[in-house]
KOLRO-173023 format. One record per residue (C-alpha): z negated, y negated, x; residue in one letter. Coordinates in steps of 0.02 Angstrom, whole numbers, plus 50000, padded with zeros to 5 digits. Each point is the difference from the previous one (the first is absolute). Layout:
residues N
ZYXa/...
This chain:
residues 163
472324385354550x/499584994749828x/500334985449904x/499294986249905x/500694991749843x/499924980650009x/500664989049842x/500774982550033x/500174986449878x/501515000949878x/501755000250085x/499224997650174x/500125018750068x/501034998650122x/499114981450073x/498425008550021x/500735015250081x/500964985950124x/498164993250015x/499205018550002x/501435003950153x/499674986350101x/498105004249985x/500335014650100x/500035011849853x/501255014549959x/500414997149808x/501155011249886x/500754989549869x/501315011649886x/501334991349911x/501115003649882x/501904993649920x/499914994049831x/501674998449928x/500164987449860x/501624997349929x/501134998050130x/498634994250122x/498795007950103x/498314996850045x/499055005350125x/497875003249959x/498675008850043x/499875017649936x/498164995849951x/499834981649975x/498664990950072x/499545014350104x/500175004750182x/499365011350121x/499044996550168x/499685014250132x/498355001050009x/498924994450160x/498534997050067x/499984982149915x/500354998149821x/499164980849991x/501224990850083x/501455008449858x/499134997849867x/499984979550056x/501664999550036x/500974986149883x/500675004849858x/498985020050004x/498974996449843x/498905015750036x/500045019050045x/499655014049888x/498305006450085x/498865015749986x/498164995349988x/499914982850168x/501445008450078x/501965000549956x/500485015849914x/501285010950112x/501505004449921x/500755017250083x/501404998750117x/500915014849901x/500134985649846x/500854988250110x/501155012350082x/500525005749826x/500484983049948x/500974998250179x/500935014849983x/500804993349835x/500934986650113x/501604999650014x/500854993150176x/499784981349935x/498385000050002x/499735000949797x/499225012849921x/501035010349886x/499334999449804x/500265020949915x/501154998549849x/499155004949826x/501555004949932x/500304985049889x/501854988750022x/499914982449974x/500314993849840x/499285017949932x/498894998149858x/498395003549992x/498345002749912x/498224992550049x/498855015849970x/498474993650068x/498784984650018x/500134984149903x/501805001749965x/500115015749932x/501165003649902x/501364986950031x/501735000850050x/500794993550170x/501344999350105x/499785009450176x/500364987050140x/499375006850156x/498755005750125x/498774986650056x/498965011550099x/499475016750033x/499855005749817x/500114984349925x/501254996349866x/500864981149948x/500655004249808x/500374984849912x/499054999749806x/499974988749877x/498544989149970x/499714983749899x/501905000549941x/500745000650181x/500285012450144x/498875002850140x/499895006850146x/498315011750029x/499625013150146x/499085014049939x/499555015450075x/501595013449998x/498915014449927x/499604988449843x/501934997949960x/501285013549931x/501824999849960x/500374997749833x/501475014049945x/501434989649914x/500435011749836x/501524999049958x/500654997949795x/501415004449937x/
């Protein structure tokens, strides 16, 4: 059975899938670990998003508190195929989170901003945020910050060594 995307208000995933649940709907919400530092974090794999299996009533979801609408196709919401789901599912592990594919990058690795705004500049690699999504730390107005950017628009940078 298909599925339809709802999208929540900031940070509130996981109250309007408590909301969505008690509703009497089945809702998917992935999650991820985020490790910062020495501390982890636990998010959703697509922020603000969920998923709802779809029903014969979409009304009552898209009025649930905190849903702040659903991604529709023409006056009905848009199905999302069960294969897309199942994919993200199978990249659980046995807690429950799903597992992020490595891009080959250590942390602390520099590396090179190749596309969008910030192409061009230099960062330091810091980790997986999401499914290819990259934290590097760059430097911007005199100080380092931390930016996510998608993992196909960073590179490594080769260190050359001089004699």
């Amino acid at each position: 059975m298909p599925f339809w995307v709802l999208q929540s208000e900031a940070q509130r995933e996981h109250i309007a899938a408590k909301f969505l649940t008690q509703g009497g709907f089945t809702i998917y919400l992935p999650r991820i670990k985020i490790k910062i530092g020495a501390r982890v974090r636990h998010a959703p794999l697509f922020p603000t998003y969920l998923f709802v299996q779809a029903c014969a009533r979409w009304y009552p979801a898209r009025w649930t508190p905190h849903v702040t609408r659903i991604l529709m196709a023409g006056e009905h919401p848009a199905d999302l195929p069960d294969a897309v789901v199942t994919a993200i599912q199978r990249r659980e592990g046995n807690d429950g989170f799903v597992r992020i594919p490595k891009n080959g990058l250590q942390l602390g690795q520099r590396v090179r901003v190749i596309k969008g705004a910030l192409a061009g500049q230099l960062g330091i690699f810091e980790g997986m945020s999401g499914i290819e999504r990259s934290r590097i730390l760059i430097e911007l107005l005199g100080r380092q910050t931390a930016v996510v950017l998608s993992s196909r628009d960073i590179v490594a940078v080769e260190m050359v060594a001089t004699n």
